[in-house]
N, C-alpha and C positions, 0 to 999 in steps of 0.2 A: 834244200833241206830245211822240214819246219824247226822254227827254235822251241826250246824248250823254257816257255814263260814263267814257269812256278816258279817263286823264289824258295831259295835255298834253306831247310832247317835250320835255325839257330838252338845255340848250345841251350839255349833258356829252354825253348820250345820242347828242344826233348827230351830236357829233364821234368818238365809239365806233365809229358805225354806219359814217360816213365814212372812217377807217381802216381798218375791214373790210371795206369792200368796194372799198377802192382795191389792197388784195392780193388781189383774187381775179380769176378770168378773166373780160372782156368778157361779156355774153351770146351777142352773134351768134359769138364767137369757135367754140365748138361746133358751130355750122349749114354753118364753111367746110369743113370734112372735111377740113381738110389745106391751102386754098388758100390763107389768108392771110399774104401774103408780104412781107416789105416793101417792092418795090418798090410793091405798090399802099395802102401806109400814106399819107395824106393829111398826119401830122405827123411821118412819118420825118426831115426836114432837123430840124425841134425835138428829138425825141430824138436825132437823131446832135449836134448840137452840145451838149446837155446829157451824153451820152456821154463824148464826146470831151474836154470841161471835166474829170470826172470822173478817165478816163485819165490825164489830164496831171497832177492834183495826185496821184494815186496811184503815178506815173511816180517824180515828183516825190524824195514821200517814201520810196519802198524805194531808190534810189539813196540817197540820204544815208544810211540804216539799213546798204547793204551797204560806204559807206565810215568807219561809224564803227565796223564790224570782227563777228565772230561773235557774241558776246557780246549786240550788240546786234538780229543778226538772230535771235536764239534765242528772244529779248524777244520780238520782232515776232510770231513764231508761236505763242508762248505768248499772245499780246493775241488774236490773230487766233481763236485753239482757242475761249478764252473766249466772242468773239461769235458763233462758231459756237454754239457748245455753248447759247449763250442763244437762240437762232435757233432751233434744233432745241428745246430744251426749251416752250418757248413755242408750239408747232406744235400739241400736242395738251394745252394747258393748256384749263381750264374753269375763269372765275373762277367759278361758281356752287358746282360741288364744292369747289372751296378755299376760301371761307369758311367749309365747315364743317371745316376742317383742319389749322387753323393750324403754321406752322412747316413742312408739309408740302414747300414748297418750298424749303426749306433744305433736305432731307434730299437733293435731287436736286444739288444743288453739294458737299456732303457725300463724295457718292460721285464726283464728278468729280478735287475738289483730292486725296484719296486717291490714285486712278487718276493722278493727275499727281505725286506726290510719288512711286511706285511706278514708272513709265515712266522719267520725268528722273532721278529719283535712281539707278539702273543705270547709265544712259547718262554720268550726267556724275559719279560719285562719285568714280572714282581720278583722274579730270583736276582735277576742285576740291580733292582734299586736296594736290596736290602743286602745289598754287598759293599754300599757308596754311603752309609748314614755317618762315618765317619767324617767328610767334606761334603755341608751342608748346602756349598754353591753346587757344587757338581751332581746333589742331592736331588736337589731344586730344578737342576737343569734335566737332571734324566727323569724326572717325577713329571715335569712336562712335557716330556716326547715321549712317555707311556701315555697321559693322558690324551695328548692329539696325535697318537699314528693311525689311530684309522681316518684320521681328517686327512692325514701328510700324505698318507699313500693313494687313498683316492683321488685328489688333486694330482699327486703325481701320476697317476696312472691318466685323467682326463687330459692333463698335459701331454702324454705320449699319444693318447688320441687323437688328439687336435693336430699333432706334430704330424700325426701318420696322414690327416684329412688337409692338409697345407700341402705335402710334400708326393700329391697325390701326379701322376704326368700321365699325359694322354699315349695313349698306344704300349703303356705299360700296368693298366690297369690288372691284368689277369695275373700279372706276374707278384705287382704290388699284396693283392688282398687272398692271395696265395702265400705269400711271405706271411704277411699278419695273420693266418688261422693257422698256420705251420708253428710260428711262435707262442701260440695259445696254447695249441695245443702242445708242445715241449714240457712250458712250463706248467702244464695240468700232470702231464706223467713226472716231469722230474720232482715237483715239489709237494704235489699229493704224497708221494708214496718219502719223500726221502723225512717229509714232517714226520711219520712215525718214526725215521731212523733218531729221527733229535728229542725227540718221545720219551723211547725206550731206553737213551743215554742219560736219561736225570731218571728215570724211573729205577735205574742202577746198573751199574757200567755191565753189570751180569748179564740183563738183557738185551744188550747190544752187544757183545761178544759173543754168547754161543749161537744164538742163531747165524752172527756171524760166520764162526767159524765150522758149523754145522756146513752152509753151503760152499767152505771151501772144501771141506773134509770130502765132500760130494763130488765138488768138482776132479778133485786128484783122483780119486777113488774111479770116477768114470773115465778120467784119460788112461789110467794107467789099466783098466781090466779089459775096455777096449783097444789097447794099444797092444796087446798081448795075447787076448782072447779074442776081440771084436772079429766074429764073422756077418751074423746078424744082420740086415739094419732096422732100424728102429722106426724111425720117420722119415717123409722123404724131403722134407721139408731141411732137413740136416741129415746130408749123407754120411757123414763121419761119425753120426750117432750110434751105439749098438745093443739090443739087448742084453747080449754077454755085459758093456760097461753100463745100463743102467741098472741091470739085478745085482749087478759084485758094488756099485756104486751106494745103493740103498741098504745092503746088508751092510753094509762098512760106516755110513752115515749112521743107522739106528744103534750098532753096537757105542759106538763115537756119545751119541747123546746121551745113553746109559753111563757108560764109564765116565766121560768128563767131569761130570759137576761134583764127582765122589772124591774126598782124599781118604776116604776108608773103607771096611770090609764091608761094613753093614750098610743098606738100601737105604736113602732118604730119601723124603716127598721132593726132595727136588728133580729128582731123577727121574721119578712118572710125568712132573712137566718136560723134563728135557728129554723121555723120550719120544713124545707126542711132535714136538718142535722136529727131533729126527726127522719122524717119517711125512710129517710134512714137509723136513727139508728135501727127504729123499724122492721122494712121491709126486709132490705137485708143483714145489719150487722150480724143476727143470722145465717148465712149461713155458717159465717167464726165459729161459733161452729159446728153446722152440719158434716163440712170440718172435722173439730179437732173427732167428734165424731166418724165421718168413719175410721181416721187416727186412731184412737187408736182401734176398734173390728180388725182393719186389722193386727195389731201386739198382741190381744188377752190380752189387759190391759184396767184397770178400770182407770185410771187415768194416769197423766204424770210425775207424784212426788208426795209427799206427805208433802212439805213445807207449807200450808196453810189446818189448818185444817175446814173438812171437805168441801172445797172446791179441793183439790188435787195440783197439783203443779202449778207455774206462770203461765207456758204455758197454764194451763186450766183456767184462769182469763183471759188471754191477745189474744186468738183467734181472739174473734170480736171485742177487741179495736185498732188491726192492721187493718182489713180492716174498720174501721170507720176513720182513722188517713190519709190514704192514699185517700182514700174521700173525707175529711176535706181539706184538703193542696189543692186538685184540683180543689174545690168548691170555694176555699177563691182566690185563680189566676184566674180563670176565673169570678168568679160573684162579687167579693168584691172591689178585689184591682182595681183601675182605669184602664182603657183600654187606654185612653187618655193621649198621653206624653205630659204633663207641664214640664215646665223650672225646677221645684222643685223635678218632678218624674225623670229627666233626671239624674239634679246633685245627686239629691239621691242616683238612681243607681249606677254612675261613682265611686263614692267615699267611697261608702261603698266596694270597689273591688280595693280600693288605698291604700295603705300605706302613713303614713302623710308625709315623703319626696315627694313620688309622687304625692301626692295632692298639695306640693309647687311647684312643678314643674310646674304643670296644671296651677296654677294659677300664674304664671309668664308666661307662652306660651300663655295664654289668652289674656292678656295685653298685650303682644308686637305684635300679631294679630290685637285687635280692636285701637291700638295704628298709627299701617299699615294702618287700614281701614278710621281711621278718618283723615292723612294726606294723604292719597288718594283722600278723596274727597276735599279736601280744595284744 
């Protein structure tokens, strides 16, 4: 009688197996061509109430993050980049190539905290030094790493190239320079689009809330008129999607954008922006799920994590509140903010991009200018 040579599964092994293949799609899910909806899910009330749990304690905590002030919503998105950024890099990891690689995966956060110390430090450099003029060492020391971060980051980043062109091994070449345009590219989607989220947060916490919560409004809006109504489907690209929840989803987002920004009877101009913001939340924001939902049948997974439950990982929360964020910030420069330079929109500009020395400066230059001008005419 032949033996039977395969060694035996270990406990490790099938918990391995068993989280790979709880991210990835059904089998029959592929045979329904588009049919399977949830109204005809058998464990639909189980996931909506695991859902629904989920929402609330997430509800929960961005309320609290957006009353303990910017500062700490900035936090919030900077934490949120991160599990992204781990979501995606982990998509096309292969622990097999990586033990022969060591460090390898340092090299890919390497180029992220870079690209993050390059994006935030523009964005936030003259508002942090003129936070610190109080301690004039600490003053000194951050007035010098505003002046040299685009030297510190380039260096850094030629450093991770060199890192990446050293730690290069023969017969893993495809794998190698597939990892490095894989990490390019992350950090082009995640911090392209999340810089206007840190944008629209000093432009006033206003702009970063309703669009916010415009695309949640959306998202509930479509679980719930599809969970109930959805016969439809919509795309095939996302079979659980339905006409029924994107028409009740968008009528329910546009009303949302109308009524929110109002504490009273009468119509403000805020209102005609925020219903605009609606119907682009409603309208073309779902696209950037669409996107996420092609993106993942294309690597043959159900989800992008499994950090939120039964919602699946950040990334699958934050698809269309990055293209709504990148919207927002372009809608609020072009149609909000004045077009018209005043004396107050000038100095504004000049000096929020000055350190307070150099705004003494300005205002001594000034002075001995209209000082010139008024004994000129006399």
């Amino acid at each position: 009688m032949q033996k039977d040579n395969s060694a035996p599964s270990t406990p490790t092994s099938a918990r391995a197996r068993h989280r790979r293949r709880s991210n990835e799609f059904p089998a029959d899910e592929s045979k329904t061509n588009g049919h399977l909806l949830l109204v005809n899910d058998h464990n639909k009330y189980r996931s909506m109430w695991i859902r629904a749990f989920s929402s609330l304690w997430m509800l929960g905590f961005f309320l609290l993050v957006i009353y303990l002030g910017h500062l700490y919503v900035l936090a919030m998105v900077v934490i949120i980049q991160i599990f992204m950024a781990r979501e995606l890099f982990n998509l096309l990891r292969k622990a097999h190539e990586d033990k022969h690689l060591p460090g390898f995966r340092l090299l890919n956060w390497h180029f992220y905290f870079t690209a993050m110390l390059f994006v935030y430090g523009r964005i936030l450099s003259h508002r942090l030094v003129n936070t610190v003029t109080s301690d004039k060492i600490f003053y000194r020391l951050v007035s010098r790493l505003i002046k040299y971060q685009m030297v510190i980051c380039y260096f850094s980043y030629i450093a991770g190239f060199m890192w990446f062109i050293l730690t290069l091994k023969k017969k893993m070449y495809k794998y190698q320079f597939g990892q490095f345009a894989w990490t390019h590219m992350i950090l082009i989607v995640v911090f392209t689009q999340s810089a206007f989220t840190v944008a629209n947060i000093f432009e006033g916490i206003f702009w970063f809330l309703l669009p916010a919560s415009l695309i949640a409004v959306n998202d509930v809006a479509a679980y719930f008129f599809g969970f109930f109504f959805g016969k439809t489907p919509l795309i095939k690209i996302s079979p659980k999607k339905t006409w029924e929840g994107f028409i009740g989803a968008s009528v329910a987002t546009t009303i949302s954008a109308f009524v929110l920004p109002s504490t009273e009877i009468a119509i403000l101009p805020v209102q005609w922006h925020a219903l605009w913001l609606g119907l682009f939340a409603s309208i073309i924001a779902p696209f950037g799920g669409f996107f996420a939902s092609g993106f993942k049948r294309a690597f043959k997974i159900k989800d992008f994590g499994d950090s939120i439950p039964g919602h699946g990982g950040l990334t699958d929360r934050m698809d269309c509140q990055m293209v709504m964020a990148v919207f927002a910030y372009i809608y609020h420069q072009s149609f909000v903010v004045p077009q018209d330079y005043t004396v107050e929109t000038i100095m504004s500009e000049i000096l929020s991009s000055l350190t307070l020395e150099e705004q003494q400066i300005l205002y001594m230059k000034l002075g001995q200018i209209l000082q010139e001008r008024m004994f000129g005419r006399n």
